[in-house]
C-alpha positions as CSV (number, residue, x, y, z in Angstrom):
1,X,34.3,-171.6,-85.2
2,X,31.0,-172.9,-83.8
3,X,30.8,-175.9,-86.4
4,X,34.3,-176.9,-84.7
5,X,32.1,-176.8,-81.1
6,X,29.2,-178.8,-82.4
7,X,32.0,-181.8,-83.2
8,X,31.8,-184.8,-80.9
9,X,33.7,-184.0,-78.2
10,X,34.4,-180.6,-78.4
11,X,35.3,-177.9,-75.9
12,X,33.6,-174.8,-76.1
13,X,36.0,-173.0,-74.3
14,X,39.4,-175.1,-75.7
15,X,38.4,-173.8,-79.3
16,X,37.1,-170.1,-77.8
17,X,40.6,-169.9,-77.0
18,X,42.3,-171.3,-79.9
19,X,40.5,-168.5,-81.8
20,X,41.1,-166.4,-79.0
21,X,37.6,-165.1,-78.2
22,X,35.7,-165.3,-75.2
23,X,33.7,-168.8,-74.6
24,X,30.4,-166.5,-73.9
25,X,30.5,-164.9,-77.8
26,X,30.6,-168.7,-78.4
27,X,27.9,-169.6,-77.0
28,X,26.0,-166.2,-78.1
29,X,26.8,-167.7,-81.8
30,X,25.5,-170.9,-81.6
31,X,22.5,-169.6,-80.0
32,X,21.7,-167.0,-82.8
33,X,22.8,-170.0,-84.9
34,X,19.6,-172.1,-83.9
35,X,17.5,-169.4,-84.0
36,X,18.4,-168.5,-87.7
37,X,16.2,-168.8,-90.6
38,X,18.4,-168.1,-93.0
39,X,22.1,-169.0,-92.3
40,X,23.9,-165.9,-91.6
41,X,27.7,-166.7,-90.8
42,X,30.7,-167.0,-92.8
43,X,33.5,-169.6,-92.5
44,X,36.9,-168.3,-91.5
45,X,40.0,-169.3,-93.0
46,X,43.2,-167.9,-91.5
47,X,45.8,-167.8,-93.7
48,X,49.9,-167.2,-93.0
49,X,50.8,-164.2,-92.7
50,X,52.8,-163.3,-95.6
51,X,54.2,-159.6,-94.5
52,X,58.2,-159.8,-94.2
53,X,59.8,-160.2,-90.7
54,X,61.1,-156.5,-89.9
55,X,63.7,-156.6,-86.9
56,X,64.6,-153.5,-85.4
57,X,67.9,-153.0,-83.6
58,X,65.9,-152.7,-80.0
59,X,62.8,-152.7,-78.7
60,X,61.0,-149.7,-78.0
61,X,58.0,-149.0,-75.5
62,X,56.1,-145.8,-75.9
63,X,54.7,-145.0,-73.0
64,X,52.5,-141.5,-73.2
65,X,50.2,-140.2,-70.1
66,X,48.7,-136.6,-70.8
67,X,50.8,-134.6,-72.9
68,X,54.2,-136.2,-71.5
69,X,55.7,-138.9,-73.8
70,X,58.5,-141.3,-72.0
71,X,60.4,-144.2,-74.4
């Protein structure tokens, strides 16, 4: 994520949102990034999701306030 904003061009905020982040935790990243002696982040790789569609015959919102329970 912050070697995508350190690309030519690049929008902190467009790829904050794209991983769906806030842009501050961004910036706080590259910051700490700088300041690092040793290099102490990982790269991500998001990968499909390979758990089976499961459809259910309706939706169903819980909705529970105190010890009453409404669906």
């Amino acid at each position: 994520m912050v070697a995508e904003t350190l690309a030519p061009g690049a929008v902190i905020a467009e790829v904050a949102r794209r991983w769906q982040v806030c842009s501050q935790q961004v910036f706080t990243w590259r910051r700490e990034m700088r300041h690092s002696v040793a290099p102490s982040f990982v790269p991500i790789v998001a990968e499909p999701s390979m758990a089976p569609h499961v459809s259910t015959p309706s939706p169903c919102i819980e909705i529970q306030v105190a010890r009453l329970r409404t669906y």
